[in-house]
N, C-alpha and C positions, 0 to 999 in steps of 0.2 A: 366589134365585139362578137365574140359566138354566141351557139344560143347559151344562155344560163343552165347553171346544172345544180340541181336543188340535191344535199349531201342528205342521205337517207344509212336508214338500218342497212347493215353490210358494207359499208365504207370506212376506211380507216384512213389517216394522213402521216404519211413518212415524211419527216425530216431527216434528211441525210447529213452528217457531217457539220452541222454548222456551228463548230469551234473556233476557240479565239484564235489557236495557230495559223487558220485558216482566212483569217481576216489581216486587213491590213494590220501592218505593224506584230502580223506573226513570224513565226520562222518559215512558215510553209504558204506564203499569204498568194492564195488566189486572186489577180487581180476582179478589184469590182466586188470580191464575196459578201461586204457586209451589202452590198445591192438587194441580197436576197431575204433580207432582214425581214421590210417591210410588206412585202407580199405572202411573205411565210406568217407570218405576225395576224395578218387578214385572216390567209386560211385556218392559224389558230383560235382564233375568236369566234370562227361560224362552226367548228368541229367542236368548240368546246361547249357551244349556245344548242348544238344537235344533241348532245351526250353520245359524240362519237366517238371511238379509241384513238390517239393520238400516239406515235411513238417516234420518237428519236432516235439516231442512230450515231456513234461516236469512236473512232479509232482511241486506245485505250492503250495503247503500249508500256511494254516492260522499257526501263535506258535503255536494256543493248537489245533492242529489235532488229529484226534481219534486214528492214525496209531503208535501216540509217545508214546514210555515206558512211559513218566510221567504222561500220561492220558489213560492208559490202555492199549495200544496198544501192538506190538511186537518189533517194532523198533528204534533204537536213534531220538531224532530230526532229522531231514533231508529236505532239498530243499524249506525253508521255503521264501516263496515268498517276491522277492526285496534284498533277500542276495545273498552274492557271492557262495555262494553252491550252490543256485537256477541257477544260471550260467548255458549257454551253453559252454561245453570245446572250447576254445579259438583255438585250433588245428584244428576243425571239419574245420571249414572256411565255413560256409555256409552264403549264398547269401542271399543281400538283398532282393530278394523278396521271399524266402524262407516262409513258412507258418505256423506258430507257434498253438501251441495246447495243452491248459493249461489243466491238471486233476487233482482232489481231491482238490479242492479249495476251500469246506466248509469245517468248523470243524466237522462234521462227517457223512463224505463222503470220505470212502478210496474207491478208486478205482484201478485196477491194468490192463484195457485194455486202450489204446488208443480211444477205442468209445467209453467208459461207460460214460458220462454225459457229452458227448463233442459234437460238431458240426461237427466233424470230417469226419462220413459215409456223411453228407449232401454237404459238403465243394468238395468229392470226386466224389461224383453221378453228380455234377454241371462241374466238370471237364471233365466229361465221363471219368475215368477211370475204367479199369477192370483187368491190373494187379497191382500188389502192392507188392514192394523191399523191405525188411525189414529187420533192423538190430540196436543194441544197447543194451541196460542194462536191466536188465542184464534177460537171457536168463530162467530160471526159474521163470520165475515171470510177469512182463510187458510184454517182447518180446509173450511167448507164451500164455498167456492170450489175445494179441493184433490179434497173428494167430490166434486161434481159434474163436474168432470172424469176424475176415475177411473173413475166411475157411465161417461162418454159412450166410453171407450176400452177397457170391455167389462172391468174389473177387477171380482173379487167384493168389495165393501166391509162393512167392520169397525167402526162408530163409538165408541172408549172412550168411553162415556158419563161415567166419572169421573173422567176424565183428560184433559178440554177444560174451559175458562171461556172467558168473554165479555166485552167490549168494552161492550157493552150500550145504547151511544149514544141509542137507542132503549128505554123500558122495554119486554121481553116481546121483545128480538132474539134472546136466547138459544134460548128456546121454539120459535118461530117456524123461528129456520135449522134444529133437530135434525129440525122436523116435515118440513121443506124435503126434509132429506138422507133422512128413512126413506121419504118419498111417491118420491122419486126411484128407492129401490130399495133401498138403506144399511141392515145391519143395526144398530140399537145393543145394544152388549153392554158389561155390566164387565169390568174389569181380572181381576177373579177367578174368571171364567169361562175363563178362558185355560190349557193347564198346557201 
């Protein structure tokens, strides 16, 4: 175990992505993703026992997004806004006042950070926060597109390393993006290093 890292005033915790599409038995199912449940779930309990800001983040799509095989894109339908794939997994248990953070919600507008066309950086600076917890879906793609932007807008970053899975399109993408996110600056720490 690292050493322990006591969640204080200026901390917030990102949930990225962890939708039911996203889970086994989705359209877009990361394998492993509901993996990320239960250490997400921990750090929701010690964020919500701190009265820390907590926010979620969620692909939101129009049907005909630019991101779908049927409209050119790369991927199946996925998280199409007001279905139950669009869903937060029902396990996370996050709290009502939790902070929700919709992306790619025009049809063509894919995006794959957490800030790209969201209110998100603004929602955080109103907080004073300057470190930022991060963990979800899947870790190739959202997650480290999410660090390297928070890495560039001067955030201190947090990687749950046990609380991301991977897309993996690529054998060794998983590897590869955490190396990405600690060279850049990103600490990775567990879920249980946190109190």
């Amino acid at each position: 175990m690292n050493e322990q890292i006591p969640v204080h005033d200026g901390d917030a915790l990102l949930v990225v992505d962890v939708q039911n599409d996203f889970l086994t038995g989705g359209s877009l199912a990361v394998p492993g993703g509901e993996e990320v449940i239960p250490p997400l779930s921990r750090c929701i309990d010690i964020f919500q026992q701190h009265g820390q800001p907590i926010y979620a983040t969620r692909d939101w799509h129009p049907e005909h997004h630019c991101s779908f095989r049927e409209h050119g894109g790369s991927w199946p339908a996925h998280c199409v806004a007001g279905t139950a794939g669009a869903d937060f997994a029902p396990g996370l248990g996050l709290p009502a006042f939790s902070m929700f953070v919709s992306k790619a919600t025009a049809p063509d507008q894919d995006t794959h950070s957490s800030f790209e066309g969201t209110p998100l950086h603004g929602q955080l600076m109103m907080y004073g926060v300057k470190r930022l917890f991060i963990g979800g879906l899947s870790v190739d793609d959202c997650v480290l597109n999410t660090v390297r932007d928070a890495l560039k807008l001067g955030y201190q970053v947090f990687l749950l390393s046990d609380a991301v899975r991977a897309v993996n399109v690529n054998p060794g993408d998983e590897e590869r993006a955490i190396a990405a996110m600690i060279a850049l600056g990103a600490h990775s720490i567990a879920s249980a290093d946190l109190i």
